[in-house]
Backbone bond lengths (Angstrom), bond angles and torsions (degrees), N, CA, C in turn:
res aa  C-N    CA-C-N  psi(-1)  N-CA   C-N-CA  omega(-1)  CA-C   N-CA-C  phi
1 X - - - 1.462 - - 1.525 110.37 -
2 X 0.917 112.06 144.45 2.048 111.07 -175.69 1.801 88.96 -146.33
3 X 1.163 111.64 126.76 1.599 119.87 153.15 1.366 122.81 -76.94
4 X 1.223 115.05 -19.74 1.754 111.14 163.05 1.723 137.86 -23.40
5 X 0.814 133.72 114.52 1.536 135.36 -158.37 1.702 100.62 -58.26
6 X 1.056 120.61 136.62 1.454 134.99 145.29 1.687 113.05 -48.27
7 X 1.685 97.84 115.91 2.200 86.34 168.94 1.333 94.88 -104.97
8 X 1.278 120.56 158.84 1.217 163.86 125.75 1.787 123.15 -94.83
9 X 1.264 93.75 141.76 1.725 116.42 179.10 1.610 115.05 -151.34
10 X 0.985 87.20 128.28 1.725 95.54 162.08 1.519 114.01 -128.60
11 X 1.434 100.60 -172.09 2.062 117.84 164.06 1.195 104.13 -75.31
12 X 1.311 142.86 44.27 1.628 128.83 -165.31 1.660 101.74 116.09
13 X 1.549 73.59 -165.83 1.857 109.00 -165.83 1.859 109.72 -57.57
14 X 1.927 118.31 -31.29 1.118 120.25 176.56 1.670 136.00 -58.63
15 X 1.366 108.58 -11.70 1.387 96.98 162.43 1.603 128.32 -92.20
16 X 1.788 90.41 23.46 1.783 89.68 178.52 1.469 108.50 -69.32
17 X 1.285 109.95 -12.12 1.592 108.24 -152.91 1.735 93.92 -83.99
18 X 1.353 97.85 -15.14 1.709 109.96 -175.91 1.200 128.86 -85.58
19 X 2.072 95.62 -24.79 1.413 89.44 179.65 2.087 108.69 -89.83
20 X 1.620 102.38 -25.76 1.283 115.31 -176.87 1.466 92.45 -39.30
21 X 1.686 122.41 -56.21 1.844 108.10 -159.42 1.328 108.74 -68.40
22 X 1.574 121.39 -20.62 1.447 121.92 -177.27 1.391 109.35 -59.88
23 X 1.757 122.47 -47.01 0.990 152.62 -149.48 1.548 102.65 -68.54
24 X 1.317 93.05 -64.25 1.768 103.96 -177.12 1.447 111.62 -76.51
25 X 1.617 134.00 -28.51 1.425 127.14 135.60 1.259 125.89 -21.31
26 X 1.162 99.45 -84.92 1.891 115.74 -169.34 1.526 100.98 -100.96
27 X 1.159 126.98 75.80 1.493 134.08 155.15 1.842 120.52 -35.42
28 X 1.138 87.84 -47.82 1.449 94.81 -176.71 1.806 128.34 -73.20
29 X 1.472 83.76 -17.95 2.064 89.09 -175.01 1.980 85.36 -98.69
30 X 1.643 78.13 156.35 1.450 111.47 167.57 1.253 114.29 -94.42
31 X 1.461 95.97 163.37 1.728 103.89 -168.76 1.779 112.96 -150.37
32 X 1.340 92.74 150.67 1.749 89.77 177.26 1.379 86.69 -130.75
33 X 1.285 96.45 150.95 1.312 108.97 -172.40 2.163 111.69 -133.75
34 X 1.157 104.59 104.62 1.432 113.65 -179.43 1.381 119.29 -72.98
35 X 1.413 162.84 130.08 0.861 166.34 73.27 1.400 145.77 -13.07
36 X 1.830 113.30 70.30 1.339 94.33 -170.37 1.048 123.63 -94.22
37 X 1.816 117.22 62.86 1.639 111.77 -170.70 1.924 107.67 -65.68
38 X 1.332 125.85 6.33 1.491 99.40 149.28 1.288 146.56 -57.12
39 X 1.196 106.73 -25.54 1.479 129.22 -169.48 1.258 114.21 -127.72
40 X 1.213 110.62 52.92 1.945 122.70 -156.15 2.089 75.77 -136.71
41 X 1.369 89.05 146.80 1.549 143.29 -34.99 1.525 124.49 -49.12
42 X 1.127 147.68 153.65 1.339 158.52 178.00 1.743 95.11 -69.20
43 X 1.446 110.14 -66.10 1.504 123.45 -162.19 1.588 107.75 -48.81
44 X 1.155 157.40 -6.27 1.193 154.45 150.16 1.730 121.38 -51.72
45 X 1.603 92.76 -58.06 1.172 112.27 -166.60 1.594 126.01 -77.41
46 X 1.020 108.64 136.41 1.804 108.94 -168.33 1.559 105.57 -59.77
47 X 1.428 88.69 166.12 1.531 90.52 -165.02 1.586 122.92 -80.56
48 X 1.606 122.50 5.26 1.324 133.48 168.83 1.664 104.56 -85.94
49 X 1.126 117.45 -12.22 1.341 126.75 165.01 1.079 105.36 -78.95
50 X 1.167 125.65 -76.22 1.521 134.03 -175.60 1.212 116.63 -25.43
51 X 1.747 117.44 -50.38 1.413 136.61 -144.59 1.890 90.97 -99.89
52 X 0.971 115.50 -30.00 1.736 111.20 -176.46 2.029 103.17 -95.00
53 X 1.371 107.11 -7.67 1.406 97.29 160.29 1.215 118.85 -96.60
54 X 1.566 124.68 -23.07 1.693 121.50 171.21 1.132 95.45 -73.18
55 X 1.443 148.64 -16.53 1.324 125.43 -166.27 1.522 103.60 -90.33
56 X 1.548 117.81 -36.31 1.505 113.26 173.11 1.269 105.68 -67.20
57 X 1.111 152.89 -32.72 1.260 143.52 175.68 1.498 125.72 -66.68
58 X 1.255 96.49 -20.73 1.819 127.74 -162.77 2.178 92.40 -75.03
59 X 1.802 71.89 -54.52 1.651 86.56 -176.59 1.963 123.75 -75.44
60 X 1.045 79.50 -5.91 1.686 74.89 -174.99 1.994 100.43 -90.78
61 X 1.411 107.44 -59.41 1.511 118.57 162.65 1.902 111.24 -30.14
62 X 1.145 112.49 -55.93 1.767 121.22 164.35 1.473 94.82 -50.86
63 X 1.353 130.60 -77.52 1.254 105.04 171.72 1.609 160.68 -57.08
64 X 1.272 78.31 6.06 1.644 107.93 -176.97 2.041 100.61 -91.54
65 X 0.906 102.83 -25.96 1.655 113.56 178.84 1.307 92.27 85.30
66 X 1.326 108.04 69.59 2.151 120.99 175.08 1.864 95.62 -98.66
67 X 1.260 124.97 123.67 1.168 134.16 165.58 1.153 113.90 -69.19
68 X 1.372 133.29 -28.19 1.894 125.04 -160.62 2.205 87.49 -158.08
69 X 0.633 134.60 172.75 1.394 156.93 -154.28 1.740 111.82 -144.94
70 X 0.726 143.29 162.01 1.118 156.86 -179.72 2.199 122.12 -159.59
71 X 0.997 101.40 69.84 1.362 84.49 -163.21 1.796 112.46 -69.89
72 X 1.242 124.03 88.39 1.727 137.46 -179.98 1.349 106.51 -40.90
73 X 1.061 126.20 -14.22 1.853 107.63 176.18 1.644 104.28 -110.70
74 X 1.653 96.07 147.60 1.460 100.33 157.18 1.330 129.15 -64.19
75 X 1.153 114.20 -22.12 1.658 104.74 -179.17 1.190 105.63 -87.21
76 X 0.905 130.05 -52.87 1.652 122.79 -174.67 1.573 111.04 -72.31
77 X 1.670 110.26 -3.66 1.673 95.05 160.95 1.738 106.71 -86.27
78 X 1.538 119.40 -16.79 1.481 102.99 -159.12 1.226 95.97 -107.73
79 X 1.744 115.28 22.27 1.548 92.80 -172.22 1.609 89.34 -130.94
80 X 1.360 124.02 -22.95 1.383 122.72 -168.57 2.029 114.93 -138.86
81 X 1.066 96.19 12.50 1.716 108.34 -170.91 1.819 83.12 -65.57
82 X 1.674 110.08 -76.94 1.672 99.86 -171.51 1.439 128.83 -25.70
83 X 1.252 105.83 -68.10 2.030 120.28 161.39 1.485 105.46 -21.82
84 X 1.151 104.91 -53.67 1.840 92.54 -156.34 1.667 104.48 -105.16
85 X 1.520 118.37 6.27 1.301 108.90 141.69 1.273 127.19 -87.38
86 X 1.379 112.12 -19.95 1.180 115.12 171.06 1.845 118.57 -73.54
87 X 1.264 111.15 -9.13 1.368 120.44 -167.77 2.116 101.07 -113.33
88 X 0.880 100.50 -37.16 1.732 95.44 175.26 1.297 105.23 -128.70
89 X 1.143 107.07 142.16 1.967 138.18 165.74 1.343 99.48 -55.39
90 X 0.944 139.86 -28.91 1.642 137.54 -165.38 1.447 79.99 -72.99
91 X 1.097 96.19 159.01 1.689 142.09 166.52 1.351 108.47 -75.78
92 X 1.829 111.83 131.01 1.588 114.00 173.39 1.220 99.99 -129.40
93 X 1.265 112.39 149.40 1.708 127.07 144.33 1.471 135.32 -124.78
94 X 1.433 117.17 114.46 1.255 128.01 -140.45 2.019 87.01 -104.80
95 X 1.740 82.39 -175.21 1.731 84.11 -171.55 1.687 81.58 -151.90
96 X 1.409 86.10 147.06 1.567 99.91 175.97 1.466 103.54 -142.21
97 X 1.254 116.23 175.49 1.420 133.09 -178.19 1.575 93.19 -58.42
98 X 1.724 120.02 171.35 1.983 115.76 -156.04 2.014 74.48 -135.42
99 X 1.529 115.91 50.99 1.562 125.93 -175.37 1.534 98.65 -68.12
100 X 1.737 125.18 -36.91 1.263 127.78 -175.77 1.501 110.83 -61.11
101 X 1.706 103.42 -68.64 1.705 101.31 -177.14 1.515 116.06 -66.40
102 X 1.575 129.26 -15.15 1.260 125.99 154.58 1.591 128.86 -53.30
103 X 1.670 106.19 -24.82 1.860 105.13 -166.28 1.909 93.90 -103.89
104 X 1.503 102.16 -24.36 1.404 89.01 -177.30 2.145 111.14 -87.05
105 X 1.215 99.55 -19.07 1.931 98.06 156.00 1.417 123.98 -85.09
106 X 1.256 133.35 -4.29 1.212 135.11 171.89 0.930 119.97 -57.22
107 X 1.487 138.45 113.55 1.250 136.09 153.55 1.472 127.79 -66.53
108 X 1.245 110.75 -58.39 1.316 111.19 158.90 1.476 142.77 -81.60
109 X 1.415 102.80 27.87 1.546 107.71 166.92 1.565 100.73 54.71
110 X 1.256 122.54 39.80 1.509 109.09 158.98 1.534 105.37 -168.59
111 X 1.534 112.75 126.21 1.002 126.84 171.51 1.384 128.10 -120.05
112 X 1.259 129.84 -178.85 1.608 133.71 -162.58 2.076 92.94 -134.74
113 X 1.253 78.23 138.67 1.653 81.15 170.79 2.234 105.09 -137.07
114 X 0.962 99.63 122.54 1.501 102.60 -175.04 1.718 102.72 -114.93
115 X 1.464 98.53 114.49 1.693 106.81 -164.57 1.219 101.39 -145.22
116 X 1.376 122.02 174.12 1.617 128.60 -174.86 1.744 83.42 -97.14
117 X 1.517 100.16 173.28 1.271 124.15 -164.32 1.842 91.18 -84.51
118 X 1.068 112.55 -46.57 1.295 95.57 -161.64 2.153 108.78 -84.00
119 X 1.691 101.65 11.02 1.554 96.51 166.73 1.595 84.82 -98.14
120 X 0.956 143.23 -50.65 1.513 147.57 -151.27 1.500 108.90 -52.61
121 X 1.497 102.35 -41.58 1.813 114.72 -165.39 1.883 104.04 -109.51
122 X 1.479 99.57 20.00 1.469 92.06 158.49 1.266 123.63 -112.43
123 X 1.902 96.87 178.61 1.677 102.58 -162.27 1.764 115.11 -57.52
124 X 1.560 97.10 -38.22 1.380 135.04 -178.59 1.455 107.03 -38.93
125 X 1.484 101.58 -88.45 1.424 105.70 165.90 1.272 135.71 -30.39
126 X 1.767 120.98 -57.91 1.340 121.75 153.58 1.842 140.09 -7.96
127 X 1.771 75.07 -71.74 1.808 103.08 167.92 1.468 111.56 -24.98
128 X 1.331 87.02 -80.84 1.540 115.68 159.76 0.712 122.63 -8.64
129 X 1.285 129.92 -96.65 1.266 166.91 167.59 1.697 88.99 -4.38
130 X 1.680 99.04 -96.23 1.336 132.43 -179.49 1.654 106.06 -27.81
131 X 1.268 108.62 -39.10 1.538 101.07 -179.09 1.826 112.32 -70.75
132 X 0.977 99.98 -34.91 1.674 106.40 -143.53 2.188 86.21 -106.56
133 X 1.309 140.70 -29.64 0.598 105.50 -168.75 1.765 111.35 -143.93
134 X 1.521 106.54 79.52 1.195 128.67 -144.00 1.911 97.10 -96.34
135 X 1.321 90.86 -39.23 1.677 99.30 173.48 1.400 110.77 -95.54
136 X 0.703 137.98 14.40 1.915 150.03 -152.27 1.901 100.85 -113.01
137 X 1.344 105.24 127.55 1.527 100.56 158.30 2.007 92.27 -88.36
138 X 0.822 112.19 133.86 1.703 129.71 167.68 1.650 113.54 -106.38
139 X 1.284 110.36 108.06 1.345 98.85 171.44 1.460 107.16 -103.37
140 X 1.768 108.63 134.41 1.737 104.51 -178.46 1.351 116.27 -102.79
141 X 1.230 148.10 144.23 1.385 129.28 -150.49 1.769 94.14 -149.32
142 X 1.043 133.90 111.27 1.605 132.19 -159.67 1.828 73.90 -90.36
143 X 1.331 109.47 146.56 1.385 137.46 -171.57 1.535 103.88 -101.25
144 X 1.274 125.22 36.23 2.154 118.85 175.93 0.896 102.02 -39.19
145 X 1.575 125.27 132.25 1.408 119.47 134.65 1.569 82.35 115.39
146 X 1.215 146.67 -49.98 1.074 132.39 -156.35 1.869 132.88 -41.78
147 X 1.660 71.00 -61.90 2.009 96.21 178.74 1.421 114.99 -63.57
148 X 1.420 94.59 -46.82 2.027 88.20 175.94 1.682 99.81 -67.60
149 X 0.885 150.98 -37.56 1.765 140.48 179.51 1.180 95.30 -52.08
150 X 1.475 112.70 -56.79 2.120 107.08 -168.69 1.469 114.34 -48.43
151 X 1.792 92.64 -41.54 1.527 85.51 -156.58 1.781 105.00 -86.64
152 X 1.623 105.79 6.28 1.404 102.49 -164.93 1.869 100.12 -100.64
153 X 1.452 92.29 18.14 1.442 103.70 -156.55 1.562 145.61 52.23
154 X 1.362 96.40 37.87 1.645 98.93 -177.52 1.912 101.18 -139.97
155 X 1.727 82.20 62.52 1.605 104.61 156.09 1.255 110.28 -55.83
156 X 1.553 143.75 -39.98 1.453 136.98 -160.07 1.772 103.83 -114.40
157 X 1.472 102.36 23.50 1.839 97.43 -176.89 1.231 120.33 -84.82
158 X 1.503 116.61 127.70 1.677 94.58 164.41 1.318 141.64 12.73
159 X 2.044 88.07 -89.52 1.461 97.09 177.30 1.709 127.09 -47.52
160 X 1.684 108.99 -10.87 1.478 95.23 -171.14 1.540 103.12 -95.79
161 X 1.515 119.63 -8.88 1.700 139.24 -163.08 1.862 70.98 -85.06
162 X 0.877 119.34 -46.74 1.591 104.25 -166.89 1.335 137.46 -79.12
163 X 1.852 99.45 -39.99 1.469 111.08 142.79 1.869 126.48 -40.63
164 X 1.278 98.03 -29.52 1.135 80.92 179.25 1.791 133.29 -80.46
165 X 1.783 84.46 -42.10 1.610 117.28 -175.81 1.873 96.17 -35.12
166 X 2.259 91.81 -51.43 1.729 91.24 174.10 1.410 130.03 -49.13
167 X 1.099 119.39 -31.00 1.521 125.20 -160.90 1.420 112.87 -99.85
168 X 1.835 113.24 -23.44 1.054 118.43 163.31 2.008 130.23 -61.92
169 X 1.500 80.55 -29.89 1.812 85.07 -156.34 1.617 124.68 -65.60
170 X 1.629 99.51 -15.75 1.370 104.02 174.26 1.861 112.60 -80.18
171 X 1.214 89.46 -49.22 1.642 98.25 165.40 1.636 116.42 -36.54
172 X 1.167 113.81 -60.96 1.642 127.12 163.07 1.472 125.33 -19.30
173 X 1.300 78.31 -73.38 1.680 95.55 163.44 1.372 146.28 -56.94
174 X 0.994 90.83 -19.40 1.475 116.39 -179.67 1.631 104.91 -113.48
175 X 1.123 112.31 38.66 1.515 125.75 -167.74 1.439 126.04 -16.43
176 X 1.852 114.67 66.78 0.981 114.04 151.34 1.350 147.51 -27.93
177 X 1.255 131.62 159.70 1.579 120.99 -176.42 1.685 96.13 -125.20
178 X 1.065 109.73 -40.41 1.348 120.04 -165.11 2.186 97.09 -114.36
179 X 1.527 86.31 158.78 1.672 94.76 177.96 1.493 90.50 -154.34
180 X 1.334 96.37 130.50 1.417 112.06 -171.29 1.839 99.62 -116.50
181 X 1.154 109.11 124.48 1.740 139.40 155.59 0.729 119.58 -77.59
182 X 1.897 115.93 93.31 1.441 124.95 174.04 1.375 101.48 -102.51
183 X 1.125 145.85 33.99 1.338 151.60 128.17 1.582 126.81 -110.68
184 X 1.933 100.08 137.48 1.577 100.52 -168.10 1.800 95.63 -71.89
185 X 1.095 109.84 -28.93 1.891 97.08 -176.65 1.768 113.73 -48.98
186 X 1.701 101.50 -41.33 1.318 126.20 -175.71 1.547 98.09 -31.73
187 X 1.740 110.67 -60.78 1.574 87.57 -167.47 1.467 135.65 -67.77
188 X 1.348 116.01 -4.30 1.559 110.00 167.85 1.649 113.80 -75.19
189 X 1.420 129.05 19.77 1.374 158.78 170.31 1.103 82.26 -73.20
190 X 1.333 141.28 -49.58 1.796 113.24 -135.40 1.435 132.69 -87.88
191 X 1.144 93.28 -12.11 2.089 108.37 162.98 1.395 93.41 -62.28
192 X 1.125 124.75 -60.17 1.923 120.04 -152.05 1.434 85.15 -70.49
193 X 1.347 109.57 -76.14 1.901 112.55 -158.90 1.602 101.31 -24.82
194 X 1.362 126.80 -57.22 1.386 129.09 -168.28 1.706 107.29 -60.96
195 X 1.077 115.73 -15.66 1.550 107.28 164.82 1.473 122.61 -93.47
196 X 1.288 98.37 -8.18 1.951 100.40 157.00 1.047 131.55 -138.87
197 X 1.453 109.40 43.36 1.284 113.66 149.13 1.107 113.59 -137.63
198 X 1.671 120.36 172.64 1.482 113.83 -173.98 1.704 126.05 -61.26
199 X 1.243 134.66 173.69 0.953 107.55 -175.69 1.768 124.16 -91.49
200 X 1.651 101.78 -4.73 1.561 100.99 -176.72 1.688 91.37 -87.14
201 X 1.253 151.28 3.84 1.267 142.11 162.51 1.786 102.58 -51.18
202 X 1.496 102.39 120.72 1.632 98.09 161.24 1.266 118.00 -79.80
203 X 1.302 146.67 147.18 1.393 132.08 151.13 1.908 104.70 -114.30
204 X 1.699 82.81 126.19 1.402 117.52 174.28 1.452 140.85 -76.23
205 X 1.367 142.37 75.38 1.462 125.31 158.28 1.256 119.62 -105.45
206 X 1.341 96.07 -170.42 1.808 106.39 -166.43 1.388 106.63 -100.49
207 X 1.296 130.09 15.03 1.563 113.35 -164.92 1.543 124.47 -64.74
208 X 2.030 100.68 -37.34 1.351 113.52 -161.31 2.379 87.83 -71.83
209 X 1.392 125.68 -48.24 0.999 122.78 164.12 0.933 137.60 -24.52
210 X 1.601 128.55 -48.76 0.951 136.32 -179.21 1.767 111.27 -85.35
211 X 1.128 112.83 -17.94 2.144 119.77 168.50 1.419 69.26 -55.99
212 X 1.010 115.41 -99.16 1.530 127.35 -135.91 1.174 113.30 -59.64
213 X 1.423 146.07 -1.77 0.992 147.54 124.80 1.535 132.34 -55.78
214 X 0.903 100.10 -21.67 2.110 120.98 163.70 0.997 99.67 -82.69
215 X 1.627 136.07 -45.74 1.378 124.06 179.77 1.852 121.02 -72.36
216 X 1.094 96.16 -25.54 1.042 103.53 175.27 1.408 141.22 -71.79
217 X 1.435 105.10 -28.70 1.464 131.60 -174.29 1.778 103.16 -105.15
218 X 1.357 105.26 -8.14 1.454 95.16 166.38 1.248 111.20 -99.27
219 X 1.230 128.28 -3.82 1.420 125.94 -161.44 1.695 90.00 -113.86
220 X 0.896 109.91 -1.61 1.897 99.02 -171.78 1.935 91.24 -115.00
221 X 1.094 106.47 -8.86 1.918 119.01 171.76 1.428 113.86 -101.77
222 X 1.588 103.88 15.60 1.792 100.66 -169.94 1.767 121.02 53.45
223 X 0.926 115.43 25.44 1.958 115.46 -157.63 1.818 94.86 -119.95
224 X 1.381 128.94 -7.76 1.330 114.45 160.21 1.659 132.25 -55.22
225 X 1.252 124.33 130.63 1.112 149.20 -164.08 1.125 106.96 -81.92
226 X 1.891 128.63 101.43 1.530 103.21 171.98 1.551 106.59 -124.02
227 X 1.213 119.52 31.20 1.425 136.94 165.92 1.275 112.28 -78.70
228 X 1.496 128.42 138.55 1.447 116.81 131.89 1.512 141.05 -40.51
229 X 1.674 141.60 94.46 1.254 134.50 -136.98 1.483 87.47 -93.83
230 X 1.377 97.51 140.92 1.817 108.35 149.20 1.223 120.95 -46.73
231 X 1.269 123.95 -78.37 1.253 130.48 -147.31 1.716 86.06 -96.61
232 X 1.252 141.61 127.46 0.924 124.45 -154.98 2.389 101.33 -128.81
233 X 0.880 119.36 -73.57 1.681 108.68 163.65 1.323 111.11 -121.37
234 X 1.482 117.45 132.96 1.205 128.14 153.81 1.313 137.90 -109.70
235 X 1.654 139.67 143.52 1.250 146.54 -171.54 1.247 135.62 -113.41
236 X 1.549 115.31 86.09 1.363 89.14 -173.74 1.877 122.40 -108.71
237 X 0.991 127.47 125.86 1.545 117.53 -169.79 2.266 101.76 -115.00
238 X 1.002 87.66 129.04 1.643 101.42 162.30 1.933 113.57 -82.19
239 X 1.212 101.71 13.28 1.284 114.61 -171.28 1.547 112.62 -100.58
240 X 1.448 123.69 -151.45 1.452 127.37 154.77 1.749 106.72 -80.99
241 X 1.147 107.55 124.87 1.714 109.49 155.25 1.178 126.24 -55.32
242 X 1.218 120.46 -42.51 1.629 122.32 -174.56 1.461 111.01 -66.82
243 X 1.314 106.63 -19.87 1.926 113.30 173.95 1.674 116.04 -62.96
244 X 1.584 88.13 -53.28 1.609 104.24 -178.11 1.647 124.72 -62.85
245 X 1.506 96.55 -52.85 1.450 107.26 157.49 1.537 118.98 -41.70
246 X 1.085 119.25 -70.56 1.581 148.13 -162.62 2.249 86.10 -52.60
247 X 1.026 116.25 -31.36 1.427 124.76 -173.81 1.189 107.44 -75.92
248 X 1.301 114.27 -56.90 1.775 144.19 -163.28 1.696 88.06 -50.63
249 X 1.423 104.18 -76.29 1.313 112.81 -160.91 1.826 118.70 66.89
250 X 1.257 101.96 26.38 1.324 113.43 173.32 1.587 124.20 -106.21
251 X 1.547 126.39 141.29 1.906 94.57 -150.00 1.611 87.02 -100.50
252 X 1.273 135.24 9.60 1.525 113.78 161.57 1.714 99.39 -140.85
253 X 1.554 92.20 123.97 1.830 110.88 -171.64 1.254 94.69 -132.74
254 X 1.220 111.04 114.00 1.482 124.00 154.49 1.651 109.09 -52.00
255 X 1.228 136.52 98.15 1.560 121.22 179.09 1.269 90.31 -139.08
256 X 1.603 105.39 163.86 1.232 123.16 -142.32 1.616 118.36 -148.88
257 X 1.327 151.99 108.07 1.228 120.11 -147.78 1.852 84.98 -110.03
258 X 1.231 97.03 145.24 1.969 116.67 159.96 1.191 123.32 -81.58
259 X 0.799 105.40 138.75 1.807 122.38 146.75 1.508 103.31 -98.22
260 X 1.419 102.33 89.16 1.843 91.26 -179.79 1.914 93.93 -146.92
């Protein structure tokens, strides 16, 4: 048993949606929660970028006395997860596009995947890809513009109702059943998406997967929490607060602003 806080990190405000399933899973463990909406989006940036910002983040959480890791974005799991198991003993849990439980509910053999460029154009993803969706039309749709709106706080703007309508319409057409969320920001999408698309479209992420994969890997590492914790979640973002908060929707948040 270890009372040590759980870290999590993402590019921003999108791995809240990751830590919420951890949260309501494992009630009992603590958590810090990193935010590097400075350097958000991840998906642009090449992957030696990518891989030297999960590692500062990697490293600050290690210094925080984080027992297990969680890295909340897809890009920085498909571009730098190997590296930094290969570089720390701590325990990770990465997140990838949910391409498996999307090809095995498909009815119609065609799905939509909406991801940043830099989960889309990795090796990771590929793999993936290639494994799971061999009979599948896959449509991949790089998401511009998305993450900076979230994180600039104008989740409910026009312009993002419109970005989407764009990114949707080929998908449409190609009459998907399933829509797969290869970004953790993606899931605060899912009120709007459901007003433009049909309603037997599933939309797919990994969040509830990945709890239970945190639960799982702590309990097979001895590191599950069955105490009531003191110090119980913390937030820290180098970003805007009012974004993170405004997400949380929780009325007492320890949050915290960086210089990072």
């Amino acid at each position: 048993m270890s009372s040590k806080p759980i870290g999590i990190f993402d590019s921003g405000v999108g791995g809240l949606s990751i830590w919420n399933e951890i949260h309501q899973l494992l009630p009992m463990e603590s958590t810090i929660y990193l935010s590097d909406s400075k350097h958000a989006p991840y998906g642009p940036k090449g992957q030696e970028v990518i891989t030297n910002l999960s590692i500062k983040n990697t490293e600050w959480l290690i210094n925080q006395g984080c027992k297990l890791i969680v890295v909340a974005c897809n890009t920085a799991t498909t571009n730098a997860i190997d590296i930094l198991r290969e570089k720390y003993s701590i325990p990770f849990i990465g997140i990838e596009p949910a391409i498996k439980p999307a090809a095995i509910q498909s009815k119609s053999k065609a799905i939509g995947i909406l991801a940043t460029r830099g989960t889309l154009s990795s090796r990771l993803f590929h793999e993936t890809s290639q494994l799971y969706s061999s009979d599948l039309l896959v449509v991949e749709q790089i998401g511009n513009g998305i993450v900076e709106l979230i994180e600039n706080g104008a989740l409910y703007s026009n312009e993002m109702k419109c970005l989407l309508q764009n990114y949707l319409e080929p998908m449409l057409e190609a009459e998907i059943d399933c829509l797969v969320l290869g970004c953790t920001h993606y899931h605060f999408l899912t009120p709007i998406l459901k007003q433009l698309i049909p309603k037997h479209v599933k939309i797919i992420d990994s969040g509830k997967a990945v709890a239970r994969q945190t639960k799982a890997i702590l309990e097979g590492n001895i590191l599950l929490n069955e105490k009531k914790p003191v110090e119980t979640n913390r937030f820290y973002t180098n970003g805007e607060e009012k974004v993170i908060a405004s997400l949380l929707q929780l009325e007492a948040v320890s949050l915290r602003k960086l210089e990072f």
